[in-house]
Structure formats: structure tokens, C-alpha cells
C-alpha positions, -999 to 999 in steps of 0.1 A, spaced: -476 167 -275 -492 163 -308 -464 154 -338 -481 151 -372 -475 116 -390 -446 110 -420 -467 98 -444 -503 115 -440 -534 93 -444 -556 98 -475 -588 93 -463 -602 123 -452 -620 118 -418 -582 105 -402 -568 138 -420 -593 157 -398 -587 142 -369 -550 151 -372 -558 186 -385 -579 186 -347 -553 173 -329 -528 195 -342 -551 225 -343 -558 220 -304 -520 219 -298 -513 248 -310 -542 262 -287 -528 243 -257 -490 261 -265 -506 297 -270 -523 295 -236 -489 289 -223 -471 315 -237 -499 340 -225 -498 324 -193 -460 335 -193 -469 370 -204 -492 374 -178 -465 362 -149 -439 393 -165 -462 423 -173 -490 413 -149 -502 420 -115 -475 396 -102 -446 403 -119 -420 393 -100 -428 355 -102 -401 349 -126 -369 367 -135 -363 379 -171 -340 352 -174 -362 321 -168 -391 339 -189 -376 341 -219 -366 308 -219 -396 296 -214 -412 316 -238 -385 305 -262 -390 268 -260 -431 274 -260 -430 295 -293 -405 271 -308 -428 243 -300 -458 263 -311 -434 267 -349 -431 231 -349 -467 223 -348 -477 250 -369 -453 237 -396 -463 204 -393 -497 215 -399 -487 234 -429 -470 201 -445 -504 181 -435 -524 205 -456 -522 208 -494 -515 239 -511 -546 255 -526 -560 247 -554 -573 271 -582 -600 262 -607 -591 291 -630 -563 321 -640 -590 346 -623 -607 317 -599 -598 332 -558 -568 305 -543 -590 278 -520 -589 294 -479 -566 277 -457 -578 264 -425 -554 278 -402 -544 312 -396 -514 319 -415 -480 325 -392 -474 367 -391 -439 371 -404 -422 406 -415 -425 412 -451 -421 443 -462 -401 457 -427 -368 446 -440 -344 477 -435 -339 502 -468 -302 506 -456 -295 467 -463 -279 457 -495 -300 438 -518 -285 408 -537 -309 397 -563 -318 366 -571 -339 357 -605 -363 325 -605 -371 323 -644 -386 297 -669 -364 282 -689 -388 281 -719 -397 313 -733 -424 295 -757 -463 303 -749 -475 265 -737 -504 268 -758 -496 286 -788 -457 281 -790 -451 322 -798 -427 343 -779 -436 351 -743 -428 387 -733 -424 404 -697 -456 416 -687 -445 422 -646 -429 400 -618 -434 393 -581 -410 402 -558 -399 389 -521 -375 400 -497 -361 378 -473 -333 387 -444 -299 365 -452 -268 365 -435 -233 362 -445 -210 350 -417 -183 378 -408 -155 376 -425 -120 381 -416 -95 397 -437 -60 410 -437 -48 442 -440 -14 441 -460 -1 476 -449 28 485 -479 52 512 -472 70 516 -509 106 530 -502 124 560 -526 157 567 -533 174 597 -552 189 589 -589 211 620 -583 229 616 -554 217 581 -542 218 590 -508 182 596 -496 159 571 -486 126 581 -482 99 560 -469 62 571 -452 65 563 -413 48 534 -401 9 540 -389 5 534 -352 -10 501 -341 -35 494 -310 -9 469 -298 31 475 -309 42 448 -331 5 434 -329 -19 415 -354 -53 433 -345 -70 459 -361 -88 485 -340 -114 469 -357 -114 434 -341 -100 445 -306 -140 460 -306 -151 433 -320 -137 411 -291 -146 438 -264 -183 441 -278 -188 402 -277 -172 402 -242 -187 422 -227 -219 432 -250 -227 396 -263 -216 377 -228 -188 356 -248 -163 347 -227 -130 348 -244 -121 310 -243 -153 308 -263 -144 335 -290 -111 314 -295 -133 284 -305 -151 305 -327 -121 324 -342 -107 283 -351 -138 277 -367 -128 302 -397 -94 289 -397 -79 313 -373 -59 304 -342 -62 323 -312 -50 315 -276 -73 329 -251 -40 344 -239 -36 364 -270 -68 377 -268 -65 387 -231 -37 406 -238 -56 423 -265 -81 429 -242 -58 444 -215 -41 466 -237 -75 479 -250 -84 490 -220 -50 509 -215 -60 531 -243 -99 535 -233 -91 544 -197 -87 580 -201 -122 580 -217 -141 559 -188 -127 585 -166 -142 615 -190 -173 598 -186 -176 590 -152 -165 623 -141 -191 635 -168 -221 611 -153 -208 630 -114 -212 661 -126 -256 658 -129 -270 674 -102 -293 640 -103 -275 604 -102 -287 574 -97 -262 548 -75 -262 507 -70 -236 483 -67 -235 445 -76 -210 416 -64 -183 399 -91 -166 370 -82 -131 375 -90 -107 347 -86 -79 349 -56 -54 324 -67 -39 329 -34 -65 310 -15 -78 291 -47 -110 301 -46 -126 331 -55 -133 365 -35 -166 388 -41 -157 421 -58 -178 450 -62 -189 471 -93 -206 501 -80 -227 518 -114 -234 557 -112 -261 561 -144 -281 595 -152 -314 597 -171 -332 629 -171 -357 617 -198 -387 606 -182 -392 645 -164 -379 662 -198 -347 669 -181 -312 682 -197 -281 658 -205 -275 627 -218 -282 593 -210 -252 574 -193 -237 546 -167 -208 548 -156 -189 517 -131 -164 513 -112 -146 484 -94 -136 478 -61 -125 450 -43 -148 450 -13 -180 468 -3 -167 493 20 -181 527 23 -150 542 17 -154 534 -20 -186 550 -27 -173 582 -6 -140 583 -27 -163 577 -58 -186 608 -48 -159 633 -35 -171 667 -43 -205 652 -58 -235 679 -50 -270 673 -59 -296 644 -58 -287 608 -51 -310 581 -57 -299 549 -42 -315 516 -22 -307 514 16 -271 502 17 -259 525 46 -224 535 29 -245 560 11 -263 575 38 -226 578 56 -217 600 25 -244 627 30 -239 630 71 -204 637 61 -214 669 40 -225 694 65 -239 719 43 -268 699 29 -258 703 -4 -265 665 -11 -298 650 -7 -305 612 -5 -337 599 -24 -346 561 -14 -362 535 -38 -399 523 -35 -391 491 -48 -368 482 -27 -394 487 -1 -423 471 -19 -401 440 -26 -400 431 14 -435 430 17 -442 414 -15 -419 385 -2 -434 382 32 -468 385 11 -456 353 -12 -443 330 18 -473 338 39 -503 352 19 -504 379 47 -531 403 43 -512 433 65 -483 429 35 -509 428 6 -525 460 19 -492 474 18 -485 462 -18 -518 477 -27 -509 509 -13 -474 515 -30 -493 501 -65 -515 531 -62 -484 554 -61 -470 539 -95 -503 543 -108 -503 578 -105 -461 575 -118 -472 559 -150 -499 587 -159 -472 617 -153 -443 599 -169 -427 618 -194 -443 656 -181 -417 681 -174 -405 678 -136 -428 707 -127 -459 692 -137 -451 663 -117 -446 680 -87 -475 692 -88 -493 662 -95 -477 643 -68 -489 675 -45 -521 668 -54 -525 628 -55 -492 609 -38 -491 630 -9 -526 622 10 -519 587 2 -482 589 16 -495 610 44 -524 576 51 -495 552 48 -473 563 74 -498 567 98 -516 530 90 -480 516 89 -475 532 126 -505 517 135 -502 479 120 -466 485 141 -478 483 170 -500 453 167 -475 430 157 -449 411 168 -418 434 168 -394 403 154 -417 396 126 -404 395 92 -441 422 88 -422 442 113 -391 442 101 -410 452 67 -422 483 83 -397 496 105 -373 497 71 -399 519 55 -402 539 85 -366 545 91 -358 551 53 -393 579 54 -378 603 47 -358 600 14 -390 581 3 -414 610 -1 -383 633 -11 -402 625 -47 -432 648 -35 -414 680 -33 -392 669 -63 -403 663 -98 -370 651 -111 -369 620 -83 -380 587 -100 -400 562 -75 -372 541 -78 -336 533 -90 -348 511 -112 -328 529 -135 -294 518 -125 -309 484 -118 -316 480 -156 -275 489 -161 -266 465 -136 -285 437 -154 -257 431 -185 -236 425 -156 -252 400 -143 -257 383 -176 -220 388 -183 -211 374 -148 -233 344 -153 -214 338 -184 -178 345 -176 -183 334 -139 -156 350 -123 -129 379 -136 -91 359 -133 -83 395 -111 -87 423 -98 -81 440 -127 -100 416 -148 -128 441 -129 -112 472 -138 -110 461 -173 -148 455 -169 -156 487 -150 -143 505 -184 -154 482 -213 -190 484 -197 -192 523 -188 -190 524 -226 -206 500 -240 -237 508 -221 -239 545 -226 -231 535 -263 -265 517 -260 -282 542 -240 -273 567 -265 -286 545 -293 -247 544 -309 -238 514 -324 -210 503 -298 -187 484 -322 -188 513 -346 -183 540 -319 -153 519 -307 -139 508 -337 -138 550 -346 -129 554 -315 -99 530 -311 -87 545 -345 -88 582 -334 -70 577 -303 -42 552 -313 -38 577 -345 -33 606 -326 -61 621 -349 -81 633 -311 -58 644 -286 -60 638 -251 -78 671 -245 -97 666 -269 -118 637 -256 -150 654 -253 -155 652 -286 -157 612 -288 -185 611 -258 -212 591 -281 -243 619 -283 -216 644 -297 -195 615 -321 -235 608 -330 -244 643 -339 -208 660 -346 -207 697 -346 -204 710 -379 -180 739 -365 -165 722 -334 -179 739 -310 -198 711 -297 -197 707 -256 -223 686 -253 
């Protein structure tokens, strides 16, 4: 790696071969990066996780900064002959940086870089404004914490001097408690937003002077919870009532103190997202914890659901829809889920039967990405037309490669899931509002994993209930495009005020508290 000098040379021919060096660096490092680009958004995606990307996309750009600043510092600053000569060109590109994008909505602290003599250098008279240059850079203030002083004055009666009367006390999120609504969202949101743990919040809460316990703040946490419960139920029972829903679950460790070690929880996501087929609703994910991966969970979940499910092959799901005689609940299975086991086999083995069948499901998604965003009918029709001969080619080549293989084969195994899962694959033909996929609740199940990775384990079981809720709203908050430390800050403070009462709810779902209804009519 090329790291420019201290004290740069002044003889020319050295300086150029530094400039070279450096200049060829910088090459090296943007090859990389593109190389990295290419592994997420091209042909062969699925090389490396999100995760391991950007890091290494991180440390590449940060290297790429170093260089280029170096190389900055090697060059002097142009030169100009006259008041009207053109500045001297650079011999680097110039690094692209954001002026001018800097948010109207931002408060604006000026800062004034003047001379100090106000006397023309060449005849001595008065200089006199004649126009200014102006720069915006971003800054940051660190957040600050304050207290609230709440004063209750207290009257009494000249007259009789009897009466005392004093304005009753404002409820608190926590009785006899120090935190605001304020900063119990402001320690759910970097919990379970931000992936803080809450040891680690205490360490940054002592850093401004503030001492903490974790135990505090998981008490504050717990309690928090308590009041948002009623509204994880709202929305889940809102997200259950689309006749389209989208269903995954993901493990979380969550310690067992009995055995000392931990036990593998559940948090089963139910998300709806009509947006891409111009469908009605709102945006939302709703989870819920269980201790175990039993079918009974989802079924209890799902009691009385009727419409479209969307889900990968876990068979608890399938046991759900067998159990509702009247076919009022259909099961739609995932492409991806299916691609992924031949794009695995593909990897290990380079096999040419699984790369055919990659090729095949890629032409599907082709035809996905050019009807994204039409209204469910057009898709249908589109799919009519294009998806269904290729479908129809599959299953017969996939019966055919079948039979020529071994039937253990990981190839085999490959095809007999596709086979057997057939028919809630090509639901999306007669369908315009089935996705290819459940990629959809996969993205909401990502934060957990980020979360999980960071926290490790919940301390219990209802360290995942406390999740299940903090998480439904969070991400709808986010789905919504709501601010999720102002919606729960407002939120918080309506409910422990008694300002919104318990049937009233509704009204603090985040697309309605976005866009309130001027007359209050709003059902959203």
C-alpha cells in the first residue's frame, strides 16, 4: 500500500513518481470496491452477506480517502497569476462531496471568517462589502440531556385559610421514576433500532456524567413495554386482517439460567406490503415470540386468518391450511427459497443440471422486474402470457433430469422440494398480488438478526416478548417512513397522559399519526 512521505521531496521528477504511485493506488482500491459491487448487485449475488460487504466496502473506501488525501497534501494549491487569471488544474479528480444537499429544515449557525483590516492594501482607503462566499457544512452537537424540574406551586385562601389547592401531579411512564417518555424511546430506539445493547448505553450514558445501572434501564425497558403492549396487539391483529400476508420466523437465543446455557426461541414476523401490485393498506411487520418452533404457534397466531399466505416450506404452515376445510386460505411458496438449493449445489459442485435450473428461475425474475409496480391485474396477465410456458417447460424438464439421477443426490433432493412445493409456486400465475418470493418478510427479519448479533441472547423469555413488541413498531415506524423516536416519544406521552384512550388506539397507528385526520374520522 502506497503511504505518501512526511516531508515531500522538491525536486520534481521524485514528486512525480509519488504522485504515480499514489495515483495507481487509488486505481488498485477502486477496482476493489467495484469488484465488491459486482459480488452484491451482480449475477452472483449471494457470494457475500450484506454484512461482510459493507465492511469490506467500508475499509476499501476508507483506504481509498486516505490516499486521496495524502495526495491532496502532496500537491500544492493552485496558483493564480492574476485577479481574473483561471486557478492552475489539479491533477487528480477532485473527491464528490454534497454541497449544496444539506437539508433546508436544519438550523443554520453562522459562522463569519473576516479580515481584520478594513484598509485597501494598496491605497489605504476604506474597503466596503461588495458580496461574500458562502459554505455549508453538516455539524453535530452531541445530545444533550436535560432535566425537567416539574413545579407544582401550592394556594391557600386569605379568608378562611382552610383550602389548599395545588394542580395534581402529571402521570409518569414509570411511578416515582426519572425518565421522560422522551428517553425511554430514546433507549428503546437504540436497542432495538441502533443494535445497542443496554450495558452499552450505560457506558455511554457515564460518558455525559450520568449514571445508569443496566438494571435501571431494564426496568425502564420492561415497563415500556407494559404500556406499548396494547398497541403491538392493534397492530398485529391489524397486519392479520390483509387478505395478503407474508409469514417467516427466525431463531433467538434466550438464556435458560436453569441449565446455564441458552435455549433457541422463536420470533415468527407476519409483514404486509401491497405496494409493488398498487394494492390497498399500509406497510407493516408485525412479530411475535415463542419459545419453540412448534406448529401450534403459527396456528394460534393465524386463528381465523382468511386470504393469501406467503411463506418458505416450513411445514407448520402447510398444517394450518389442511386444517381449514373450506379453502378459504391459500398457501403461496417462495422462489428463492427454491433457487437457493440449487444455487448451493451449483457453488459446491459447478453442476451444470443446477445452473440450468438457476437460469431458468432468473428468467422468471426477469419478467418480475419489468411488471413491478403495475397494478395486480396487469401482472396477471403478463405472467399468463410470459411465466407460464416457462413454468409449464420447467416442471416437465425438472421431471425429466429426475429420473436420471441419483435419487439421494443433493440435485435430487433439489428437485423433489420444488416438485412437492409446485403447487403454491405457480399460485403467482393466476394471482397478481403473489410476489415471487417472501423476500419481503426476510428484509424485516434482517434487524433482528443484526440486533441478535449484537445483544447475543434475550436474559428470558420475556426479554423476547419485550422484543416481539419494541420491533413490531419500530419497523412499521420505518416502513411507514415515521421517524420511530418521534412517533414513540408522542406516543408514550399520549398513552401515559390519558390524552388517547384505550379505544382510541387506532388513531396512533403511524400512517394515520403521519397524516392525522383533520376531523377525526380517520380509520385508516
Amino acid at each position: 500500500m502506497f503511504t505518501a512521505p512526511t516531508a515531500l521531496p522538491g525536486d520534481p521528477a521524485t514528486l512525480q513518481l509519488i504522485l504515480r504511485a499514489a495515483l495507481a493506488e487509488i486505481e488498485r482500491l477502486q477496482l476493489l470496491i467495484a469488484g465488491l459491487q459486482r459480488n452484491r448487485f451482480g449475477r452472483r449475488s449471494e457470494q457475500l452477506d450484506d454484512e461482510t460487504l459493507q465492511h469490506g466496502l467500508e475499509d476499501l473506501e476508507q483506504s481509498l480517502a486516505e490516499q486521496a488525501a495524502g495526495l491532496e497534501a502532496a500537491i500544492p494549491p493552485p496558483a493564480v497569476a492574476a485577479s481574473d487569471a483561471e486557478p492552475v488544474a489539479r491533477p487528480i479528480k477532485p473527491p464528490q462531496r454534497n454541497r449544496g444537499a444539506l437539508p433546508a429544515h436544519l438550523p443554520r449557525v453562522e459562522v463569519v471568517i473576516d479580515v481584520e483590516d478594513k484598509a485597501c492594501p494598496c491605497c489605504g482607503g476604506t474597503l466596503h462589502p461588495i458580496g461574500e462566499d458562502r459554505a455549508e457544512m453538516l455539524d453535530y452537537v452531541p445530545a444533550q440531556l436535560r432535566v425537567r424540574v416539574i413545579r407544582r406551586p401550592r394556594y391557600g385562601c386569605r379568608a378562611c385559610e382552610q383550602a389548599v389547592v395545588q394542580a395534581p401531579a402529571p402521570e409518569r411512564p414509570i411511578d416515582g421514576g426519572m425518565a421522560t417518555e422522551a428517553l425511554l424511546a430514546h433507549v428503546l430506539v437504540n436497542k432495538y433500532a441502533d443494535h445497542l445493547p443496554l450495558y452499552r448505553q450505560s457506558q455511554i450514558f457515564a460518558r455525559q456524567g450520568v449514571t445508569l445501572d443496566r438494571s435501571t434501564l431494564c426496568n425502564w425497558v420492561g415497563r415500556a413495554c407494559w404500556w406499548l403492549a396494547p398497541l403491538h396487539e392493534l397492530m398485529l391483529s391489524t397486519v392479520l386482517s390483509s387478505p395478503k400476508v407474508f409469514a417467516d420466523d427466525t431463531t433467538l437465543p434466550v438464556l435458560d439460567p436453569g441449565r446455564g446455557r441458552t435455549k433457541t426461541g422463536r420470533l415468527w414476523c407476519y409483514a404486509v406490503d401491497n405496494r409493488s401490485w398498487q394494492g390497498p393498506g399500509h406497510s407493516a411487520a408485525a412479530y411475535v415470540y415463542s419459545e419453540d418452533r412448534k406448529a401450534d404457534h403459527p396456528a394460534v397466531h393465524l386463528k381465523g386468518f382468511r386470504g393469501l399466505l406467503q411463506v418458505d416450506g416450513y411445514a407448520g404452515f402447510g398444517r394450518l391450511v389442511t386444517a381449514i376445510p373450506d379453502g378459504a386460505t391459500q398457501l403461496a411458496f417462495c422462489w428463492a427459497h427454491t433457487r437457493r438449493k440449487f444455487y448451493d449445489i451449483h457453488i459446491a459442485t459447478k453442476s451444470p443440471l443446477a445452473e440450468e435450473a438457476l437460469r431458468q428461475i432468473a428468467a422468471l425474475y426477469a419478467i418480475e422486474a419489468n411488471i413491478r409496480g403495475q397494478s395486480a391485474d396487469e401482472r396477471r396477465q403478463a405472467r399468463q402470457q410470459h411465466s407460464r410456458p416457462l413454468v409449464a417447460a420447467m416442471y416437465i424438464w425438472l421431471n425429466e433430469q429426475l429420473g436420471r439421477i441419483s435419487g439421494r443426490s443433493a440435485l435430487a433432493q433439489a428437485i423433489r422440494y420444488a416438485l412437492n412445493h409446485w403447487g403454491g409456486l405457480i399460485l403467482f400465475l393466476d394471482d397478481g398480488r403473489i410476489e415471487l418470493d417472501t423476500n419481503t418478510v426476510e428484509r424485516a427479519m434482517r434487524p433482528v438478526a443484526l440486533g441478535r448479533k449484537n445483544a447475543l441472547f434475550a436474559g428470558a423469555d420475556s426479554g423476547g416478548r419485550h422484543w416481539a413488541i419494541v420491533a413490531t413498531l419500530i419497523q412499521t415506524a420505518k416502513l411507514n417512513d415515521v421517524d420511530p423516536m418521534a412517533w414513540l416519544t408522542d406516543m408514550l406521552e399520549r398513552i401515559v397522559s390519558g390524552r388517547t384512550k384505550q379505544n382510541q388506539l387506532r388513531s396512533l397507528l403511524p400512517w394515520i399519526w403521519k397524516n392525522p385526520d383533520p376531523v377525526g374520522v380517520n380509520t385508516g
